[in-house]
C-alpha positions in Angstrom: 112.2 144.4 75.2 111.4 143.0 72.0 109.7 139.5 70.6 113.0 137.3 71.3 111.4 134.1 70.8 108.7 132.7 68.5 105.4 132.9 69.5 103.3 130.3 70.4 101.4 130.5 67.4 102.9 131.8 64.2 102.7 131.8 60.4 105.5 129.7 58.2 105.2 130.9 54.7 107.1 127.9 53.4 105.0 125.3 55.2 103.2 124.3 52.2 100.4 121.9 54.3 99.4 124.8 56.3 99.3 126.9 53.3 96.4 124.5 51.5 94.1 126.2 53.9 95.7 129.0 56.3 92.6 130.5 57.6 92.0 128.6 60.9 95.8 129.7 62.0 94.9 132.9 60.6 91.9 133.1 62.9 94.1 131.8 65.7 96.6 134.5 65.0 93.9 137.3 64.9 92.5 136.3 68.6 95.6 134.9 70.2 98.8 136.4 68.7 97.8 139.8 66.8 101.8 140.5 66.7 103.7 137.4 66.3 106.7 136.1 65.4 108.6 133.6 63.7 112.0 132.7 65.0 113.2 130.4 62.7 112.9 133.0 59.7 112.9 136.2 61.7 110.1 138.3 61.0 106.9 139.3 63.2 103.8 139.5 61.8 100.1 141.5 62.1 97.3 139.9 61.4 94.4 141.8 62.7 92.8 144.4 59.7 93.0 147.9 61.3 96.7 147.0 62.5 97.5 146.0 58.7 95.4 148.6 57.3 97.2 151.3 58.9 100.6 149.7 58.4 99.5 149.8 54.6 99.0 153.9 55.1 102.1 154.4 57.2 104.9 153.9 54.3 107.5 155.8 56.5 107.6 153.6 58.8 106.3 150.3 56.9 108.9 151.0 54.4 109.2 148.7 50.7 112.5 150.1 50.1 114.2 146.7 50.7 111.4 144.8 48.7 107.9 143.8 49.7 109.0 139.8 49.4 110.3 138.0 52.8 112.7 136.6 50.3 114.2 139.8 48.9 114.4 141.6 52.0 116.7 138.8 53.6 118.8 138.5 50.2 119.5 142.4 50.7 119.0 142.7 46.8 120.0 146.0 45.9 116.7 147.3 44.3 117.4 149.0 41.1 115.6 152.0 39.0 112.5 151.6 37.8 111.4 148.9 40.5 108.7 151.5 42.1 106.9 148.1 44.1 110.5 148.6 46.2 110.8 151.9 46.2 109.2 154.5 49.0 108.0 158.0 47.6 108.7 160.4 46.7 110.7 158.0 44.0 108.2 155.6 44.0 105.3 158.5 42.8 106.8 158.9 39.7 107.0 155.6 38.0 103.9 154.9 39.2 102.7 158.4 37.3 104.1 157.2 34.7 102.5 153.6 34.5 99.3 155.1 35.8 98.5 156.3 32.1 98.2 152.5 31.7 95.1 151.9 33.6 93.3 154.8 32.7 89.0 153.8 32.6 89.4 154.2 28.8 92.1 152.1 28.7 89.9 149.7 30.6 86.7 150.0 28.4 88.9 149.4 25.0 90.7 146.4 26.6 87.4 144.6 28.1 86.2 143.6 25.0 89.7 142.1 23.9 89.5 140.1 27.2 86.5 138.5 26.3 87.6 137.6 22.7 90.4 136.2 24.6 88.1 134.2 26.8 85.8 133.3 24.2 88.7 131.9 22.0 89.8 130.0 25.1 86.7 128.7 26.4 84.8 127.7 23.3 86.7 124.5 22.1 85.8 123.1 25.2 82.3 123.4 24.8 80.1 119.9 25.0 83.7 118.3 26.2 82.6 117.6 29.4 85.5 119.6 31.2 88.2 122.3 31.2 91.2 123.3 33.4 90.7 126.5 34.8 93.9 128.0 34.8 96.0 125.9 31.7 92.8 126.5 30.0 91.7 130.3 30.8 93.7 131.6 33.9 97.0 130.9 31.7 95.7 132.2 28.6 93.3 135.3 28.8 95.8 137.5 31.4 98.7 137.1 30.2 97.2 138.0 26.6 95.9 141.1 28.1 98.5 142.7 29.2 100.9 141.7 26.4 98.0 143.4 24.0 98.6 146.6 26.5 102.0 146.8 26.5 102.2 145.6 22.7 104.4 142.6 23.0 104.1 140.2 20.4 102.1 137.0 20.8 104.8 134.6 20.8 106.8 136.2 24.1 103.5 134.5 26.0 105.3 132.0 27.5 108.1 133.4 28.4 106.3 136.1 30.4 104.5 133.8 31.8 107.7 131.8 33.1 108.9 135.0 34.2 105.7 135.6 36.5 106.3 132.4 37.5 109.6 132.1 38.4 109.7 135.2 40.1 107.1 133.7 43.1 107.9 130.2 42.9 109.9 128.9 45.7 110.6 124.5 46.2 108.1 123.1 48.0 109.1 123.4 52.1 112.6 124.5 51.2 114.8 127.4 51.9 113.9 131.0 51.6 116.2 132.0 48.2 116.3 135.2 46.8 113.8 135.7 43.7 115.9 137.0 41.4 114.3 136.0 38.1 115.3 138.2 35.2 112.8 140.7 37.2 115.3 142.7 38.6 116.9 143.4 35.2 114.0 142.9 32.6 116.5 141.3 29.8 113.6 139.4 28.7 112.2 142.2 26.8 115.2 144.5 25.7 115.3 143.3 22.0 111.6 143.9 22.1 112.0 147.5 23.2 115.0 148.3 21.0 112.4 147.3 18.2 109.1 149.4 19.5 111.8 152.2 20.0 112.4 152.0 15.9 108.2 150.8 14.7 106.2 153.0 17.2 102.7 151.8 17.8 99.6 152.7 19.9 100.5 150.9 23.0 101.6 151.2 26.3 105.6 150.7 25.4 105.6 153.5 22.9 103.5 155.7 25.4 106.7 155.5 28.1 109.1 155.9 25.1 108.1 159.4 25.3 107.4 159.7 29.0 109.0 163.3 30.6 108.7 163.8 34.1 110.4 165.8 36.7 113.1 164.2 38.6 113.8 164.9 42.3 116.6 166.7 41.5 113.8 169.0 39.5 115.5 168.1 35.9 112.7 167.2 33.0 114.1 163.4 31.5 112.6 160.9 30.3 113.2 157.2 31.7 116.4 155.2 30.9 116.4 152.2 28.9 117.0 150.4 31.9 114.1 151.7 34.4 111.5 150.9 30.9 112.8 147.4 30.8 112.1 147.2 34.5 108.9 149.0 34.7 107.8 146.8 31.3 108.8 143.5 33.4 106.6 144.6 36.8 103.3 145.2 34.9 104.1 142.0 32.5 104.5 140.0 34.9 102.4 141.3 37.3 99.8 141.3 34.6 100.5 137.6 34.1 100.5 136.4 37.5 97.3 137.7 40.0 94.5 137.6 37.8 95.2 133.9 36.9 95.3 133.1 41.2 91.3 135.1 41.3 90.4 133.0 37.9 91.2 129.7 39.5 89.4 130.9 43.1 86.5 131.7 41.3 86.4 128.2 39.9 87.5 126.8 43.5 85.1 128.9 45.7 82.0 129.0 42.9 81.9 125.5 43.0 82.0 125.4 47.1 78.7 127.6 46.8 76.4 126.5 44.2 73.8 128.3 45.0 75.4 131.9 44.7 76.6 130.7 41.6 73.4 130.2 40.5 72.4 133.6 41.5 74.9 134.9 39.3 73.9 133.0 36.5 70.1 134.4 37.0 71.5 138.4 37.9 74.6 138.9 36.5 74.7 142.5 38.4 76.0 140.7 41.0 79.1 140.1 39.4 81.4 142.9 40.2 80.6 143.1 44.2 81.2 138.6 43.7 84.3 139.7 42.4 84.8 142.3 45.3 84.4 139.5 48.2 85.9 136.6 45.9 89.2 139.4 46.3 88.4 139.4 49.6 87.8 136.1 50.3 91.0 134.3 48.5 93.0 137.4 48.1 95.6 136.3 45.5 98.4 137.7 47.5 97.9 137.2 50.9 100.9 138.7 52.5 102.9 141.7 52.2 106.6 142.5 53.8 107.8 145.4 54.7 111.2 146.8 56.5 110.6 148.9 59.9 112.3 152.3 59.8 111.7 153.0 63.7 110.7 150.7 67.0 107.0 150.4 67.1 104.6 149.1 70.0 101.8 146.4 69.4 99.8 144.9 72.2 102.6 145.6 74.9 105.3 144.5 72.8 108.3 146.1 71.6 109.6 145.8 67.9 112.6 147.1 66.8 113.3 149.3 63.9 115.1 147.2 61.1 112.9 144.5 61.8 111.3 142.4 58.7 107.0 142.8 59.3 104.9 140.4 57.6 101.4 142.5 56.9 98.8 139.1 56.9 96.4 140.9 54.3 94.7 137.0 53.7 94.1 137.3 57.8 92.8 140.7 58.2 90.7 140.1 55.2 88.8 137.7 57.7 88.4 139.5 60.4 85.2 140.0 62.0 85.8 143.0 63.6 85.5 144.6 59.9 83.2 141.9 58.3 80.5 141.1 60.5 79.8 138.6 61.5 81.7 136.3 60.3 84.3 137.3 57.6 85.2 133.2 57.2 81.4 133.4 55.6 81.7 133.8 51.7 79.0 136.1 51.0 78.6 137.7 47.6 76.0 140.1 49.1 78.2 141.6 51.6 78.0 145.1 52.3 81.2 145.3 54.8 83.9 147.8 54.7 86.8 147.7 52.4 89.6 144.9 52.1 93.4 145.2 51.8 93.4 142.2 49.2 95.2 145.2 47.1 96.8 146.8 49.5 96.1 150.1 50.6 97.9 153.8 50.5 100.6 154.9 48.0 101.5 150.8 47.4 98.0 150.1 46.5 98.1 147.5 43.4 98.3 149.8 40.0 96.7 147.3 38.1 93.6 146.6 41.0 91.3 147.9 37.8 92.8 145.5 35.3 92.2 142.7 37.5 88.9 143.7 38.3 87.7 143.7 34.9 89.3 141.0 33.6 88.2 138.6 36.7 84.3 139.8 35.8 84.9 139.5 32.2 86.3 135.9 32.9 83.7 134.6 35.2 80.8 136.1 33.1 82.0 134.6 29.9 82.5 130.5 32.1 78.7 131.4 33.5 77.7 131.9 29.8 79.0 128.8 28.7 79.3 126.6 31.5 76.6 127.6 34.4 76.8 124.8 36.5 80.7 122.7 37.5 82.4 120.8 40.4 86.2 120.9 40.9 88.4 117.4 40.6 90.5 117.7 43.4 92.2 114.5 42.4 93.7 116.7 39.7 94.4 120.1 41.3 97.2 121.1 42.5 98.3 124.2 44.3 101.5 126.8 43.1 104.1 126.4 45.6 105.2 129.7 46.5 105.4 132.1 49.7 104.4 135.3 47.7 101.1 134.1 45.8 98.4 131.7 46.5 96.5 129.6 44.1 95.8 127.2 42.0 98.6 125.7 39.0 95.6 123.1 38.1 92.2 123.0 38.0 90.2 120.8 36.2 86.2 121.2 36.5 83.7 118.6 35.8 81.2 120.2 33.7 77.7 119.4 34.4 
């Protein structure tokens, strides 16, 4: 028999007080209720890490072919070409070949030092000010910059992508699930920009797909449609756009919780890429993942049926102190634990996880270079209000 009524403890990803801080029901979850589930919006949930790890790993069953949003699964959105995150192998393996050439380690080296112009350009005005937002000052500006430099879109479609990002996560505060359907599902938002990189090749990213030949599962050689670039274009934009400015603001957030490891930074910056490693685990920008069940499974003497919505709690497991000893609610930049699921794991795991990494120590190197020592105004944060991501929309830090 299956979970037929909520649990007595369960995570409500529209309950925007709970989600301020979810770690303590996340910790509740782990010990009390490692399956549970949530009546009122009908899925079940794992929270522990080896249960979510492996559910990660096991895409047959765990399958993203109805979306990996709570959200888009309910809405029953068909999922169209080109939108690999929704989209189960062997389909989803070659878009994601043919993205892959995008985050390539030279790719990476050539970008970094664009990413810190970009940072330098947005940092420096507000040096000797006193103060500086860290996300409408640098979490807004040097990601989304990035990956329009990558993909060659011009300077002036910024905003738009970043509305785009923005609109695809963002859901009104405690209301209704609605579908997320953005302009993402279509990628309109960049087909007069393609139609002109078709006609003025380049070096970038776009023109690199423009000639893209793979073979398709009916073992034909084709290159992709005009409609699976637009879509494919519109993932890694606003994908681009959207994670790396949640780790910029919760490396403001948690650096100014812990001074004193800060301060290490400032004196070995070394450290950086491993602070980066347990800042990802730590405040993992997307703390859940859904997935569709394509059989009944068993968890802890319970019986879940196939067709059933599961909620992989990636922020939870990425606490759990049975794979981050002793305590994985400890914020440790020395840490030498296993690894986390903050980008997923298996065929799904985040494309751009390398492009994120840099640009989070590139970001964080270049604020320590400037500004070594900052407290957050809470009076003037404010949190994003969305079931998909978790962050910060302001920031402002008091610069000492």
């Amino acid at each position: 028999m299956g979970v037929t009524t909520a649990s007595e403890v369960f995570y409500d990803p529209y309950d925007v007080e709970l989600n301020a801080d979810p770690y303590p029901l996340f910790q509740r979850l782990r010990e009390e209720a490692p399956l549970s589930y949530n009546e009122q919006h009908n899925f079940y949930a794992l929270s522990r890490f080896d249960d979510v790890h492996a559910a990660l790993n096991d895409h047959e069953t765990f399958s993203s072919a109805r979306g990996n949003i709570l959200e888009l699964i309910k809405a029953d959105m068909p999922i169209p070409p080109g939108l690999f995150l929704m989209e189960d192998p062997p389909l989803h393996e070659i878009y994601r070949q043919s993205l892959s050439r995008m985050f390539t380690p030279r790719k990476m080296r050539e970008v970094e030092a664009t990413a810190r112009q970009f940072c330098a350009e947005s940092l420096d005005p507000f040096v000797g000010t006193g103060g500086f937002d860290f996300i409408a000052n640098l979490g807004a500006e040097m990601p989304v910059r990035v990956v329009c430099r990558l993909l060659g879109i011009p300077d002036e479609m910024r905003q738009e992508v970043l509305d785009l990002a923005e609109g695809h996560v963002n859901t009104e505060a405690g209301g209704e699930m609605k579908a997320a359907s953005s302009g993402l599902e279509t990628g309109q938002l960049f087909a007069d920009y393609l139609d002109w990189r078709a006609e003025h090749p380049s070096d970038d990213v776009v023109t690199e797909l423009l000639g893209v030949e793979f073979t398709d599962l009916d073992g034909t050689k084709r290159g992709l449609t005009r409609e699976e670039l637009l879509i494919c274009i519109t993932l890694v934009a606003a994908g681009g756009a959207e994670t790396t400015t949640r780790l910029i603001g919760w490396a403001g957030k948690v650096f100014a919780e812990h001074p004193e490891q800060r301060r290490e930074l400032v004196a070995d910056r070394s450290l950086i890429a491993g602070a980066i490693e347990e800042l990802l685990r730590f405040e993992p920008p997307a703390p859940h993942i859904a997935r569709t069940l394509t059989r009944d499974v068993q968890y802890y003497g319970q019986h879940v049926p196939g067709g059933s919505i599961m909620m992989l709690l990636a922020g939870a497991a990425n606490r759990d102190h049975r794979q981050f000893p002793p305590d994985g609610d400890v914020f440790n930049i020395h840490r030498k634990a296993g690894a986390h699921v903050g980008f997923g794991v298996g065929v799904h795991y985040c494309l751009g996880a390398s492009l994120a990494r840099m640009e989070g120590r590139v970001a964080l190197d270049e604020v320590l270079n400037r500004f070594p020592e900052w407290n957050i105004d809470m009076s003037g944060a404010r949190m994003t209000t969305t079931s998909t991501v978790r962050g910060w929309e302001t920031l402002p830090a008091i610069l000492a």
